[in-house]
Every structure is written in structure tokens, then in C-alpha cells.
N, CA and C atoms as an extended XYZ file, in Angstrom:
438
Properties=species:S:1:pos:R:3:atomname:S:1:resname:S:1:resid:I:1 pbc="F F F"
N        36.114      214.009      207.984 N   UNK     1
C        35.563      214.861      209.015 CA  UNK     1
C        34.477      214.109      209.760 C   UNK     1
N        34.635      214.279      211.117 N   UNK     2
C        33.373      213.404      211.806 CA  UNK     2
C        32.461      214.843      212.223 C   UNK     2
N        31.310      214.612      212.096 N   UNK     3
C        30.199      215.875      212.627 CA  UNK     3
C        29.320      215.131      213.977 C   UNK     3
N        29.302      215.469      215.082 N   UNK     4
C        28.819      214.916      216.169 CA  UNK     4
C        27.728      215.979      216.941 C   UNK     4
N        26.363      215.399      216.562 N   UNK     5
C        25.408      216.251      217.048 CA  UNK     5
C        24.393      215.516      217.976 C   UNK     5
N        24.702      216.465      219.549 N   UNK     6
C        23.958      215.849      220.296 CA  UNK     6
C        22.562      216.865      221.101 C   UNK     6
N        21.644      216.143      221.041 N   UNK     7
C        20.854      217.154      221.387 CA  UNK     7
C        20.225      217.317      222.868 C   UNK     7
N        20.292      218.674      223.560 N   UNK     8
C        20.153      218.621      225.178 CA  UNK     8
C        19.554      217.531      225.688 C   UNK     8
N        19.471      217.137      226.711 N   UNK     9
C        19.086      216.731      227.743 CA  UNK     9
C        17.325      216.583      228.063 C   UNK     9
N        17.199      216.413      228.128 N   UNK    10
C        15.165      216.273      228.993 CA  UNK    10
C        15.317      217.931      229.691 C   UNK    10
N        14.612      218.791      229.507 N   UNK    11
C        14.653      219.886      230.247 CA  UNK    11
C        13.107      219.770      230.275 C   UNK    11
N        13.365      221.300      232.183 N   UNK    12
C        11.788      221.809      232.108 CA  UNK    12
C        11.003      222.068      231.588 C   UNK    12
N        10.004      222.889      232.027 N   UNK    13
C         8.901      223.693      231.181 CA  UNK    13
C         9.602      224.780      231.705 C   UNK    13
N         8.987      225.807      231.086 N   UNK    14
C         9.261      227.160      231.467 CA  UNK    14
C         9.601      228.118      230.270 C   UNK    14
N         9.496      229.733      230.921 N   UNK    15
C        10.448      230.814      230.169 CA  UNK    15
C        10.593      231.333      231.012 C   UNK    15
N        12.007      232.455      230.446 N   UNK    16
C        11.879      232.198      229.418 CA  UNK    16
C        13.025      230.749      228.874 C   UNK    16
N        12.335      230.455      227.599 N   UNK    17
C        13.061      229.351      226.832 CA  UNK    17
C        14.680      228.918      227.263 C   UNK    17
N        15.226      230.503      226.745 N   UNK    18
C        16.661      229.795      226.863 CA  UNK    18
C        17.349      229.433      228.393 C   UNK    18
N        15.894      229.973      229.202 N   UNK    19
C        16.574      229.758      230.598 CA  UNK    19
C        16.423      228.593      231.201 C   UNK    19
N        15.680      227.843      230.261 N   UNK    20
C        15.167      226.273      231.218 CA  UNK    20
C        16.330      225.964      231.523 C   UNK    20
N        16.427      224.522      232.514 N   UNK    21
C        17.482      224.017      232.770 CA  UNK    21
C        17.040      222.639      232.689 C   UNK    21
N        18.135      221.690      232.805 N   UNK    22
C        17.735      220.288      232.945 CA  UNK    22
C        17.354      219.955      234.199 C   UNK    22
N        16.047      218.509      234.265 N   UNK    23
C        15.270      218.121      234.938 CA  UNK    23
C        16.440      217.325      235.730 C   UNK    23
N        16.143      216.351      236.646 N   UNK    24
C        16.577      215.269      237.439 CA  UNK    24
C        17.403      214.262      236.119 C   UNK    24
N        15.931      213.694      235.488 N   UNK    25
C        16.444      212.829      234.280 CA  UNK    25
C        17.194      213.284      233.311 C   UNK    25
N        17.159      214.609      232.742 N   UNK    26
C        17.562      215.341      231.835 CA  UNK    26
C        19.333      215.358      232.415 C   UNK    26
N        19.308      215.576      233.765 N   UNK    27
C        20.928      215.465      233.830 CA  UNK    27
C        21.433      213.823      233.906 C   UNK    27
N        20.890      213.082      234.432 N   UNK    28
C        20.835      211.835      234.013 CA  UNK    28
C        21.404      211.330      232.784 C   UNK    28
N        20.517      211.816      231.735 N   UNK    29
C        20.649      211.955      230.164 CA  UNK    29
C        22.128      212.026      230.156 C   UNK    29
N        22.123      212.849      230.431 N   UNK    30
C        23.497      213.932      229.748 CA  UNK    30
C        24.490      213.292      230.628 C   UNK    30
N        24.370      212.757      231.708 N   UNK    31
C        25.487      211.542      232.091 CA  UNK    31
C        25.742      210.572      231.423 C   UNK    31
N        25.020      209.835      230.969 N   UNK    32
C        25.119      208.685      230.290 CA  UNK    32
C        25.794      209.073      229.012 C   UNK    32
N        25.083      209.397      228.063 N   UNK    33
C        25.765      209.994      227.167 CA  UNK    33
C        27.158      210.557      226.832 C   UNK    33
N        27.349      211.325      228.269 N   UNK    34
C        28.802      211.705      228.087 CA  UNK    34
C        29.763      210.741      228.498 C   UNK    34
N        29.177      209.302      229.579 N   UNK    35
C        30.253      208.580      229.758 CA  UNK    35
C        30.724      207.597      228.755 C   UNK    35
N        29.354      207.549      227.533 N   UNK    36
C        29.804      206.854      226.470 CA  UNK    36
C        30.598      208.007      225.841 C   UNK    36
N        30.784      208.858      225.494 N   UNK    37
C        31.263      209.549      224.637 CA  UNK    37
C        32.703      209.712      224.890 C   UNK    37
N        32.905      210.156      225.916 N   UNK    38
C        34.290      210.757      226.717 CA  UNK    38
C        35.215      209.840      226.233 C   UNK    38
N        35.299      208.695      226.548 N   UNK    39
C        36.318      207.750      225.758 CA  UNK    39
C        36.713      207.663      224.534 C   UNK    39
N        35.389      208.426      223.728 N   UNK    40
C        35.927      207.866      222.115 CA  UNK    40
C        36.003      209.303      221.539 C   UNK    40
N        35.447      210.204      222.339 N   UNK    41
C        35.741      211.510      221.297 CA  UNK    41
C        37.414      212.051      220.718 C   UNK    41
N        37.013      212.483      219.841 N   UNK    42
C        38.697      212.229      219.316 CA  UNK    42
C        39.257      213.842      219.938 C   UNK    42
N        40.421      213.987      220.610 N   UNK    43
C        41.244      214.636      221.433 CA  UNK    43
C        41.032      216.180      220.956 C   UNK    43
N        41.585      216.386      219.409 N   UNK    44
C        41.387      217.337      218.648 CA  UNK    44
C        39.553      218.415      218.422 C   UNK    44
N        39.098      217.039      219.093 N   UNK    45
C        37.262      217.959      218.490 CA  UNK    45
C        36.968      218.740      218.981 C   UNK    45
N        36.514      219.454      218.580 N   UNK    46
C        36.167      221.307      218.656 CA  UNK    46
C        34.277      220.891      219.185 C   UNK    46
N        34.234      221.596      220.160 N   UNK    47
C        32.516      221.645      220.814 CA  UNK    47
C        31.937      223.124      220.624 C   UNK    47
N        30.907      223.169      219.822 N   UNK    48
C        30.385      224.180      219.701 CA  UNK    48
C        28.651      223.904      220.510 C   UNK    48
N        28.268      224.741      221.674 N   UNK    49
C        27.027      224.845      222.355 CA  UNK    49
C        26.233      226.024      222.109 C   UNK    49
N        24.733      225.598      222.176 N   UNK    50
C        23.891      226.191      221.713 CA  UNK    50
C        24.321      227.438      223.649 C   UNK    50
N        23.875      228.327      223.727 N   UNK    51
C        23.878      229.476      224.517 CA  UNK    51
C        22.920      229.077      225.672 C   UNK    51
N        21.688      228.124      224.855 N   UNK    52
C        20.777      227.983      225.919 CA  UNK    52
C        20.962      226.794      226.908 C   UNK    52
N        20.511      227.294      228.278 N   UNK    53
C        20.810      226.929      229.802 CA  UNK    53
C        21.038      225.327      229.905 C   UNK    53
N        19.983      224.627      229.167 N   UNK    54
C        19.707      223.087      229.048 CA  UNK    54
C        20.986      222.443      227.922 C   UNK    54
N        21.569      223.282      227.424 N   UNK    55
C        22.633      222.674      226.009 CA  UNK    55
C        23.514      222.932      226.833 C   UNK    55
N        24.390      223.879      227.411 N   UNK    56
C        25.035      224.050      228.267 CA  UNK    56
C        25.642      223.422      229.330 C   UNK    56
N        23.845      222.826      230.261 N   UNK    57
C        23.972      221.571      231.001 CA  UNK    57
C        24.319      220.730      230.630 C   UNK    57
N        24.110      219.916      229.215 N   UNK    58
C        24.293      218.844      228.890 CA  UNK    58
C        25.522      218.836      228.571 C   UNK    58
N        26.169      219.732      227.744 N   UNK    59
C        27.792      220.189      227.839 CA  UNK    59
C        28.609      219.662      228.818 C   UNK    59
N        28.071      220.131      229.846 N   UNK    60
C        29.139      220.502      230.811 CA  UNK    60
C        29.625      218.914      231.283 C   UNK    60
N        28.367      217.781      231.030 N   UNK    61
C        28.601      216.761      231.998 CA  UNK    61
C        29.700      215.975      230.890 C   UNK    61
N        30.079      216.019      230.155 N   UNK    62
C        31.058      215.779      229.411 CA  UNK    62
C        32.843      216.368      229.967 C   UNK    62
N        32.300      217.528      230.261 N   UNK    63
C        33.994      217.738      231.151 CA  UNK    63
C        34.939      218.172      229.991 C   UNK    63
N        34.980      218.428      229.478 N   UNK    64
C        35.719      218.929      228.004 CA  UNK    64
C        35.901      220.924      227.940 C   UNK    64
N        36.775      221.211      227.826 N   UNK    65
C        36.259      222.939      227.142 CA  UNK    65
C        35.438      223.002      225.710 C   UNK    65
N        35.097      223.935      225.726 N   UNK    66
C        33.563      224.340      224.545 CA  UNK    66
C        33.504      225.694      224.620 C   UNK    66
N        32.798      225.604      223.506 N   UNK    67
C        32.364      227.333      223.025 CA  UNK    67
C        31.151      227.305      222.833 C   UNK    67
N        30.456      228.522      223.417 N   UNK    68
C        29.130      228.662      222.929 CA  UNK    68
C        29.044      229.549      221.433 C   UNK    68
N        28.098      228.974      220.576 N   UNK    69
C        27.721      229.538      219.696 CA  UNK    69
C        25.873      229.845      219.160 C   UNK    69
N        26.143      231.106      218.961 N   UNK    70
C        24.645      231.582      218.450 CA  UNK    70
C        24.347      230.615      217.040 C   UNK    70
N        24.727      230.151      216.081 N   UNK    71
C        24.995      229.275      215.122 CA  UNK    71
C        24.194      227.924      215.314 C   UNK    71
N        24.494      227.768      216.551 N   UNK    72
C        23.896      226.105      217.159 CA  UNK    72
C        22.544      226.544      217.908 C   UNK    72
N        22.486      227.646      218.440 N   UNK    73
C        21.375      228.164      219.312 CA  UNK    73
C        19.836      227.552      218.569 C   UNK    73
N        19.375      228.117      219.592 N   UNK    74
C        17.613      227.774      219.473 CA  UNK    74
C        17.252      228.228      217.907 C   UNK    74
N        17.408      229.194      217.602 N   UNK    75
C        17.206      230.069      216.698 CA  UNK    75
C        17.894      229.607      215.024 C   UNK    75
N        18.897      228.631      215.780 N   UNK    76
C        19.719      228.381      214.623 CA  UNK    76
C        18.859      227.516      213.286 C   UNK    76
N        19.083      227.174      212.310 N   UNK    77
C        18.873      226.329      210.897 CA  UNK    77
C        20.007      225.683      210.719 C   UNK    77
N        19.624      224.512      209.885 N   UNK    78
C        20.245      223.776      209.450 CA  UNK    78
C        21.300      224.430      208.811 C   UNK    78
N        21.295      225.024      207.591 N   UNK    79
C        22.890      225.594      207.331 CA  UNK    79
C        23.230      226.646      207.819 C   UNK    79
N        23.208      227.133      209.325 N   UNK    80
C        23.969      227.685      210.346 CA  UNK    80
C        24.587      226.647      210.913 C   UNK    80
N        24.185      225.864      211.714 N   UNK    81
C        24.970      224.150      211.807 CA  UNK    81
C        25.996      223.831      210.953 C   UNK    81
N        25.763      223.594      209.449 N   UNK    82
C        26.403      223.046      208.977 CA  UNK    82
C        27.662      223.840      208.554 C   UNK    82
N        27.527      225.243      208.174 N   UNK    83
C        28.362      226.463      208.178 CA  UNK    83
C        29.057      226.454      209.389 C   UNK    83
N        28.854      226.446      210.751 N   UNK    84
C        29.904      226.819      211.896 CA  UNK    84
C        30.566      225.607      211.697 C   UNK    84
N        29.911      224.198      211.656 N   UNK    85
C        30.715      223.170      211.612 CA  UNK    85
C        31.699      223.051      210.436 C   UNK    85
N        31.977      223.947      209.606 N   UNK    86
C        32.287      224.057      208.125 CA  UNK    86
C        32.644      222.789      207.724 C   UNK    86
N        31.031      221.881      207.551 N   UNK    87
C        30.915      220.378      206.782 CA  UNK    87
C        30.973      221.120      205.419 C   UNK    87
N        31.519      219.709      204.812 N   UNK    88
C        32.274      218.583      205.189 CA  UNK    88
C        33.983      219.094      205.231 C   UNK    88
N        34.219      220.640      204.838 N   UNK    89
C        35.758      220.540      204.737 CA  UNK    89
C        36.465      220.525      205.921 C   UNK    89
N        35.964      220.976      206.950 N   UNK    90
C        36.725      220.926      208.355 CA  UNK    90
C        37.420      219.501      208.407 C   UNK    90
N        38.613      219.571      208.860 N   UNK    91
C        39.877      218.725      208.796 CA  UNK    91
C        39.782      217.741      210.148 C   UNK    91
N        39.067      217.937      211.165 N   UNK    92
C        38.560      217.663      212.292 CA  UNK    92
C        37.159      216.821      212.930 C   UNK    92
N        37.296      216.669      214.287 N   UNK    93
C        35.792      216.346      214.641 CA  UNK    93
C        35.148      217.218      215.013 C   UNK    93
N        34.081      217.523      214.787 N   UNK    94
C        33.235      218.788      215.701 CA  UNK    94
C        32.184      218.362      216.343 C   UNK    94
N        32.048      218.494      217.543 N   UNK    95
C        30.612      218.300      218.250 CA  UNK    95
C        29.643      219.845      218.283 C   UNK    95
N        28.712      218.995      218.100 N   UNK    96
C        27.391      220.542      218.531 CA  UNK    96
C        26.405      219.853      219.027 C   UNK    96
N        26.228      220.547      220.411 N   UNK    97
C        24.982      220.487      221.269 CA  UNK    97
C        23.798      221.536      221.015 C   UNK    97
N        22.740      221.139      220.557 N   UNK    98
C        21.822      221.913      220.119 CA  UNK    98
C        20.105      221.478      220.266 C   UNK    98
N        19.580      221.649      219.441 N   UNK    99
C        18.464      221.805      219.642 CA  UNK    99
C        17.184      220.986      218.348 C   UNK    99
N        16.080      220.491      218.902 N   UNK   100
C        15.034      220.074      217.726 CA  UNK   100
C        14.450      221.393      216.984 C   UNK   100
N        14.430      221.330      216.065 N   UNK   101
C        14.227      220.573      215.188 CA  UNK   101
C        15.293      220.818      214.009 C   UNK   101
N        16.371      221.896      214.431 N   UNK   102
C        17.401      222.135      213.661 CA  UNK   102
C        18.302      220.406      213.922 C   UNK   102
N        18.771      219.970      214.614 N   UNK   103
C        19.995      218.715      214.911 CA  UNK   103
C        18.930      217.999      213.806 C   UNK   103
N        17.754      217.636      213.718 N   UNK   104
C        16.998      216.394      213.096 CA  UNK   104
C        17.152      217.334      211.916 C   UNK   104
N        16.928      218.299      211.077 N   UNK   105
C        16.906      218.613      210.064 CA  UNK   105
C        18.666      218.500      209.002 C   UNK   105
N        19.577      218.601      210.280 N   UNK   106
C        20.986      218.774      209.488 CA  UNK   106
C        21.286      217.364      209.485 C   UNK   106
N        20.524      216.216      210.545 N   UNK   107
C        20.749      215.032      210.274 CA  UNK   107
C        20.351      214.739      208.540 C   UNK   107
N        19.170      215.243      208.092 N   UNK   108
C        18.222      214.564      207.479 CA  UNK   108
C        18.733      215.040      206.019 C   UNK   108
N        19.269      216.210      205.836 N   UNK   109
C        20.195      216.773      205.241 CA  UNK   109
C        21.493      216.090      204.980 C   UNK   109
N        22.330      215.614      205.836 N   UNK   110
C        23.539      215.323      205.518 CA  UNK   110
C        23.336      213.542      204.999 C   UNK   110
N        22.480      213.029      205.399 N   UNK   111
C        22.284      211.776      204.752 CA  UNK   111
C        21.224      211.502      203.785 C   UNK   111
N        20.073      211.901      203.618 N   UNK   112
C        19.329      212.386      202.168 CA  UNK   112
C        19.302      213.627      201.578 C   UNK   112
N        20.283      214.739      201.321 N   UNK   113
C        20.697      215.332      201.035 CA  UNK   113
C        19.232      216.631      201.095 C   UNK   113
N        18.127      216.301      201.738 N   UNK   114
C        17.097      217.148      202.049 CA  UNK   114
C        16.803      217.779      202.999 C   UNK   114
N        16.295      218.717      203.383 N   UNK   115
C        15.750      218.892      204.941 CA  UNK   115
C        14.475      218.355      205.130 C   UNK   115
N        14.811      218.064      206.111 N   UNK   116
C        13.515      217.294      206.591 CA  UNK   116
C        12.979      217.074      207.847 C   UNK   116
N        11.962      216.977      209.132 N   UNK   117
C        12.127      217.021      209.514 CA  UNK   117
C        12.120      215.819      210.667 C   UNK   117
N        13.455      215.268      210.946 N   UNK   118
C        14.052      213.977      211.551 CA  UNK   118
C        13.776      214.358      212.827 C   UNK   118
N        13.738      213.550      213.653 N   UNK   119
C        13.417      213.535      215.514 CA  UNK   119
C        14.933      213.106      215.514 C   UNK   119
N        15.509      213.878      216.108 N   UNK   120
C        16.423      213.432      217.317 CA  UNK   120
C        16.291      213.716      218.688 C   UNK   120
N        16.157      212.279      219.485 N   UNK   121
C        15.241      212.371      220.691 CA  UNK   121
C        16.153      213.292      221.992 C   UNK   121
N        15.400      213.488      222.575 N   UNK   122
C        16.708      214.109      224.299 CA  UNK   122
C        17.272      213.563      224.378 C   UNK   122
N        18.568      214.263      224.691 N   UNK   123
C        19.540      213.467      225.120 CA  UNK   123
C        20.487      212.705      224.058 C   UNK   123
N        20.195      212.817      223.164 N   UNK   124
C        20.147      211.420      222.249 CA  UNK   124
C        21.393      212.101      221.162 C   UNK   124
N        22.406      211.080      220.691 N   UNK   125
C        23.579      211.451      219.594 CA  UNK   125
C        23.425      210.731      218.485 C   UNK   125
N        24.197      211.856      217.431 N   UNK   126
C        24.405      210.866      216.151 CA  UNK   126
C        25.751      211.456      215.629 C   UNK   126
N        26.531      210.590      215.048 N   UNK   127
C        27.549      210.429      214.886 CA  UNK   127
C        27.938      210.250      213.212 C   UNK   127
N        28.241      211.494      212.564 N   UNK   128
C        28.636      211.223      211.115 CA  UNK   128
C        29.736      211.636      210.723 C   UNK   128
N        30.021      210.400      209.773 N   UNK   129
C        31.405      211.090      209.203 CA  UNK   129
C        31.560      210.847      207.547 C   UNK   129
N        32.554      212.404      206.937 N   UNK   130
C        32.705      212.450      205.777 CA  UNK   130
C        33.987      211.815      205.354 C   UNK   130
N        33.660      211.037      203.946 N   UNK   131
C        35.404      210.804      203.664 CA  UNK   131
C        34.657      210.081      202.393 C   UNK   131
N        35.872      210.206      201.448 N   UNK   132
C        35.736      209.560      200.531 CA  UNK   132
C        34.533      210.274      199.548 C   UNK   132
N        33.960      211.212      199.896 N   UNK   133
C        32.851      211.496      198.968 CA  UNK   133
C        31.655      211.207      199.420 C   UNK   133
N        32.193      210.560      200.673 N   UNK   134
C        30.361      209.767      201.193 CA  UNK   134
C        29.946      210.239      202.711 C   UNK   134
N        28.888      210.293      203.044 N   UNK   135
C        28.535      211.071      204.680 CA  UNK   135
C        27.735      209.173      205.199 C   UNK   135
N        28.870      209.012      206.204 N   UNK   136
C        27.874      207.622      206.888 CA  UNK   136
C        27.966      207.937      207.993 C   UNK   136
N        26.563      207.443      208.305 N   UNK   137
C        26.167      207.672      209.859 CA  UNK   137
C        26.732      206.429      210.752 C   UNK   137
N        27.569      206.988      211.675 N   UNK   138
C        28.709      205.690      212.404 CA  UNK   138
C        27.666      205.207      213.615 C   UNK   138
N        27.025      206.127      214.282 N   UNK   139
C        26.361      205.598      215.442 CA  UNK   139
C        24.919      206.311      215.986 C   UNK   139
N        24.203      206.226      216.693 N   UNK   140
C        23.268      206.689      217.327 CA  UNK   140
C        22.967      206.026      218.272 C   UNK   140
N        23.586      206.950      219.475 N   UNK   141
C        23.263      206.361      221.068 CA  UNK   141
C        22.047      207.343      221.737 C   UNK   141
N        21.673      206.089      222.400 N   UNK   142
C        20.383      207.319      223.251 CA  UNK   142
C        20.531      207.057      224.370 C   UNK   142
N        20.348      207.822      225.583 N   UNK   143
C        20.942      207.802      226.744 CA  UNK   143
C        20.292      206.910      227.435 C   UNK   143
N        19.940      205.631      227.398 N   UNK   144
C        18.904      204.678      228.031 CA  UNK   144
C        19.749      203.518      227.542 C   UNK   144
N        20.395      203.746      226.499 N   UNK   145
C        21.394      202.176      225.370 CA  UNK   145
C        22.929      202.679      225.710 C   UNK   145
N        23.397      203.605      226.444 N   UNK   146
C        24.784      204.191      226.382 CA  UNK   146
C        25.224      203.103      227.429 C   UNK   146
């Protein structure tokens, strides 16, 4: 199973929260990112998006269909993440666009088996996959190295 968690874009200030949207750079972000991605995401992967305005944005510049889920949302935890993504048995790839400090905590989780709380920067992906008994982290692109 590959688990692919990327987290929005550079967004505004503002509320309310879930209404920000992405900045100039923030869509920027989410270009880059998706033009690395688009090529290698595997055909079959299922996209689950957080509801809010800025995850959404960053979604979209990918070009793919997606589902929003409350699961990935602002609000969400680490094993809401890891539950919608149903790691590690899901047979598939799953992407989720979401949010700090839940994406850095299910990172920090799936590779020291703790929560903790990991930075995953704007914009920014990580790329894990299960097999064999083992969770390795394949990549981490940030939209400045894509």
C-alpha cells in the first residue's frame, strides 16, 4: 500500500479558517507539486481532501477526481487519517490532502510508530509505502525541489 500525504498550499490569513484560500505562491506550490506528481501517481489512487477551501485548491491543481472527506479535515487526528486511508490494509494508493499538524503527526506515527509532532511544510509531500511488514518513506518533495 502506498499512503501519499500532501499538505495545502501557502494560504491566507483569515476566517473563517476553512474559508481561506490559497495565496499567489500557495497556488504556485500546488503547481509544482502536482506537476511532479501527476506522472507518477499510480492510476488506481483514491484522493481523499480535507473540505477546507486551501486543500481543495491544492487538489484541484493536480487535475485528477477526489473526494472530500471530514476524516482528513482541519479537525481531523491522526487515526482519522489513518482509518479513512484504511493503513496499511488498503490494497491501493491513497492520497490525502490535509492539514498541520495532523499530516506531521500520521507521518511521525507511521515511521516511529509514535505521535509526534513532525512539520510537514506547505505545500510539501511525503510518500510511504507498506509491504513486507515494513512502512518506508519513498520520497519527500517540497514545492521549491519538484
Amino acid at each position: 500500500m502506498d499512503l501519499i500525504l500532501w499538505r495545502h498550499a501557502e494560504a491566507e490569513e483569515g476566517s473563517p479558517d476553512s474559508a481561506r484560500k490559497l495565496t499567489e505562491r500557495g497556488r504556485d506550490e500546488a503547481r509544482r507539486v502536482a506537476a511532479w506528481l501527476k506522472p507518477r501517481l499510480p492510476e488506481s489512487c483514491e484522493v481523499l481532501v480535507s473540505s477546507a477551501a486551501r486543500a481543495q485548491q491544492t487538489a484541484v491543481a493536480l487535475a485528477v477526481p477526489f473526494a472530500t472527506s471530514a476524516a482528513v479535515g482541519t479537525d481531523a487526528g491522526a487515526a482519522d487519517v489513518i482509518a479513512a486511508a484504511d493503513w496499511p490494509a488498503h490494497s491501493g494508493a491513497i492520497l490525502i490532502v490535509g492539514h498541520q499538524p495532523t499530516l506531521g503527526r500520521v507521518a511521525a506515527l507511521l515511521l516511529s510508530g509514535v505521535e509526534a509532532d513532525w512539520d510537514i511544510g506547505k505545500g510539501a509531500l511525503w510518500w510511504f509505502r507498506y509491504a513486507d511488514g515494513k512502512t518506508t518513506l519513498l520520497t519527500v518533495v517540497h514545492p521549491y525541489l519538484s
